[in-house]
C-alpha positions in Angstrom: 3.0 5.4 9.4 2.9 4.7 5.6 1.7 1.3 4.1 2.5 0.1 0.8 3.8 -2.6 -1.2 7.1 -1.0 -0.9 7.0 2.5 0.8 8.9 5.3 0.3 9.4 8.2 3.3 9.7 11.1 1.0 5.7 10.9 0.5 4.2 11.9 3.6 2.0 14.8 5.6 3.1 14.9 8.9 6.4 16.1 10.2 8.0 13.6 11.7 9.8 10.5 10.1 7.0 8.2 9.5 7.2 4.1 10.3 7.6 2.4 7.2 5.0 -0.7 6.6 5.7 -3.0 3.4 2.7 -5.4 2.5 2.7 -8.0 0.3 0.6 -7.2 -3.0 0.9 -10.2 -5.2 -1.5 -8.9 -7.9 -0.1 -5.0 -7.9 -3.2 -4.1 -6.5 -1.3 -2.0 -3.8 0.6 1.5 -4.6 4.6 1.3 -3.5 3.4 4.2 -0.7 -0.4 3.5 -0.7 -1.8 4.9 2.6 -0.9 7.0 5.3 -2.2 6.7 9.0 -1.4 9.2 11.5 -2.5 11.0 14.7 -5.0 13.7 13.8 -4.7 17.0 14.7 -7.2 20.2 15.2 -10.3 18.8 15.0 -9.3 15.4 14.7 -6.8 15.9 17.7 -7.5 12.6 20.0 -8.4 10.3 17.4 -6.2 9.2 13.8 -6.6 9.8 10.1 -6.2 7.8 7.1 -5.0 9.6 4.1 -5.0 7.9 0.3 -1.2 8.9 -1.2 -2.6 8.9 -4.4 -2.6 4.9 -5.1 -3.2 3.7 -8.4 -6.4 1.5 -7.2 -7.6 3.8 -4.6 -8.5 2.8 -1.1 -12.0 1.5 0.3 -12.7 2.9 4.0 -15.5 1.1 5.5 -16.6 2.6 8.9 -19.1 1.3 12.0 -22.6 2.0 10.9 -21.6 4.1 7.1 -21.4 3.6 3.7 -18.1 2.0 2.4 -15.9 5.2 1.3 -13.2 5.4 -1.4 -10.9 7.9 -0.2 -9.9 11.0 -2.2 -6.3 11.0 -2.9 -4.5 13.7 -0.1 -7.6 14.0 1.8 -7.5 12.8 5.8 -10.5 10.8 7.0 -11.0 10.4 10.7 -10.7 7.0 11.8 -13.1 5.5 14.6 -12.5 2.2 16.0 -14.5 -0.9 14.0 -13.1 0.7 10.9 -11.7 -1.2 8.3 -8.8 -0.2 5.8 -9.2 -2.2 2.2 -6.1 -1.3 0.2 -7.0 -4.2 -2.0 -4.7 -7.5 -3.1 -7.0 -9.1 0.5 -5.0 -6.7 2.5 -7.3 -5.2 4.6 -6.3 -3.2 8.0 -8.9 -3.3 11.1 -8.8 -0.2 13.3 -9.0 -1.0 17.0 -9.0 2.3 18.8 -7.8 5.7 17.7 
């Protein structure tokens, strides 16, 4: 699934066709194609991953019992439910199982 203010299928990691999920961003604050969320795989295989798509304002990843993380563009973060997605503008995404 890719999130963004306007998002475009050719930027993506997995290999399938990803769902495409506009949000409203009335300050700019989100990226046209800002996030990425998909199932993990290998290690991560039972659970998903957030992944930054190099967004202009970065992404704030705030997880059950850690630190609040800003994501490093291309770089998959395993998601565990309780987590909460901050792609700024207010739009925030809560993560309700994996």
């Amino acid at each position: 699934m890719l999130i963004g203010r306007a998002p475009e299928a050719r930027r993506f990691t997995s290999t399938e066709q990803p769902m495409l999920v506009a949000v409203p961003s009335r300050l700019h604050e989100i990226s046209s194609t800002h996030i990425e969320v998909r199932p993990g795989t290998g290690a991560d295989h039972g659970s998903a991953v957030v992944t930054d798509m190099g967004s202009t304002n970065g992404t704030v990843l705030v997880q059950p019992g850690l630190q609040p993380e800003d994501l490093k563009p291309g770089i998959a973060v395993q998601l565990i439910p309780g987590a909460t997605i901050n792609l700024g503008d207010g739009i925030t995404i809560q993560v309700t199982r994996p």
